[in-house]
BALUMVO-728144 format. One record per residue (C-alpha): residue in three letters; x, y, z. Coordinates in nm, 4 decimals. Layout:
N
PT residu       px       py       pz
PT    ALA        X        Y        Z
...
# end
This chain:
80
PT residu       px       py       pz
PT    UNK  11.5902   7.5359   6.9453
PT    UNK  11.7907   7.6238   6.6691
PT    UNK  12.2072   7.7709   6.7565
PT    UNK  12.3564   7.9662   6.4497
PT    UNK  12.6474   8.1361   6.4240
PT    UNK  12.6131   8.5093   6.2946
PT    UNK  12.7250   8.5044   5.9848
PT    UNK  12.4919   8.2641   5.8435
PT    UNK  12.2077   8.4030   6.0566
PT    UNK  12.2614   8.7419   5.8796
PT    UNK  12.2926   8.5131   5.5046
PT    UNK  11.9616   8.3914   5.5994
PT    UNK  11.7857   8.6102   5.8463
PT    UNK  11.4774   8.6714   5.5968
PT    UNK  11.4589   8.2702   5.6593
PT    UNK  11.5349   8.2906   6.0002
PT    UNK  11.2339   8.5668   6.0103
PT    UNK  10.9404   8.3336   5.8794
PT    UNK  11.0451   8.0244   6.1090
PT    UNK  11.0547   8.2148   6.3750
PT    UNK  10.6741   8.3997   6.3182
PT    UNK  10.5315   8.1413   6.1304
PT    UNK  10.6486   7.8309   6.2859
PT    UNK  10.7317   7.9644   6.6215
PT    UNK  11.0504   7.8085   6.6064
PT    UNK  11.3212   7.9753   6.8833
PT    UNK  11.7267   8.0693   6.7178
PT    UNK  11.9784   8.1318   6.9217
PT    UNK  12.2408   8.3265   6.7230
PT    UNK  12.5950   8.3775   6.8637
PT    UNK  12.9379   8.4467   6.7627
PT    UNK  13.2678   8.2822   6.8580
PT    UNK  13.0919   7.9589   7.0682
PT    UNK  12.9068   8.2298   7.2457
PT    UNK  12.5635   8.3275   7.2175
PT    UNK  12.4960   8.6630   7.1309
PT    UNK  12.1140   8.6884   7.1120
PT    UNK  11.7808   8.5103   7.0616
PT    UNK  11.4864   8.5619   6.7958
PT    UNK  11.2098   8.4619   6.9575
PT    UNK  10.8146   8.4754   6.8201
PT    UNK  10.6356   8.8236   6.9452
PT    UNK  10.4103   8.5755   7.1834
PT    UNK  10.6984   8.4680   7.3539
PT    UNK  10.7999   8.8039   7.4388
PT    UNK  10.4906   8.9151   7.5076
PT    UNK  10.5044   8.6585   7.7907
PT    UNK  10.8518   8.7888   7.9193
PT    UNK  10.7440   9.1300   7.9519
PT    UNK  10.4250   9.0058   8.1366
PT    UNK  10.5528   8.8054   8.3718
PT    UNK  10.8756   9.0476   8.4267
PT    UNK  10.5611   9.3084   8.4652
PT    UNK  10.3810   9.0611   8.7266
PT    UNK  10.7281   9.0133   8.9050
PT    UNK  10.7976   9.3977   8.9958
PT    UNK  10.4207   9.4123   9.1020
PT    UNK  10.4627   9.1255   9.3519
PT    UNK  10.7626   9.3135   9.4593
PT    UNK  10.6302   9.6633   9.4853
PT    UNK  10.3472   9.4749   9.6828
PT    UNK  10.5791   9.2745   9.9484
PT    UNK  10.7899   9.6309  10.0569
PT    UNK  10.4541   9.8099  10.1022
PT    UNK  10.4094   9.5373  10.3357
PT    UNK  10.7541   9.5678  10.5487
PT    UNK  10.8072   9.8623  10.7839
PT    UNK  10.9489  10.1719  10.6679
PT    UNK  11.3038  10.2268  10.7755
PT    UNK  11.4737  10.5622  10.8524
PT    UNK  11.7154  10.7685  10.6584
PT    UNK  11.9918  10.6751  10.9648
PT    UNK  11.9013  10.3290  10.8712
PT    UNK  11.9311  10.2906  10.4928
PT    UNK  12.2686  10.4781  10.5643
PT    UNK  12.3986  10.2501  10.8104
PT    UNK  12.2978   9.9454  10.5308
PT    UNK  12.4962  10.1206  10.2717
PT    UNK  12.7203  10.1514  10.5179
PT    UNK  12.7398  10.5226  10.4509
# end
């Protein structure tokens, strides 16, 4: 994985572009020591969003499974 800081990301981001669709390669780009964002080939995301998707499916699946708890409940947790 290749770290870059911003300003030569955005001197080269046509570049930066074709490694990253054609080569697959991964850039992290960042400013100040810190990173800022990622490019990342349109598989890879494609994966994030699918397993996020798979994640909040599992989830919506377990609470259908626990008990339903009252209003005066959900208050108290809140503690409202």
């Amino acid at each position: 994985m290749t770290t870059l800081p911003i300003t030569e990301a955005r001197e080269h981001l046509a570049d930066l572009g074709n490694r990253v669709a054609l080569l697959g390669e991964r850039v992290i780009v960042e400013r100040r020591g810190k990173n800022l964002f990622a490019l990342v080939p349109v598989e890879d995301l494609e994966l994030l969003e699918r397993l996020e998707d798979k994640l909040d499916l599992d989830a919506v699946r377990q609470a259908r499974n626990e008990p339903a708890k009252s209003w005066a409940e959900v208050k108290k947790a809140l503690g409202l």
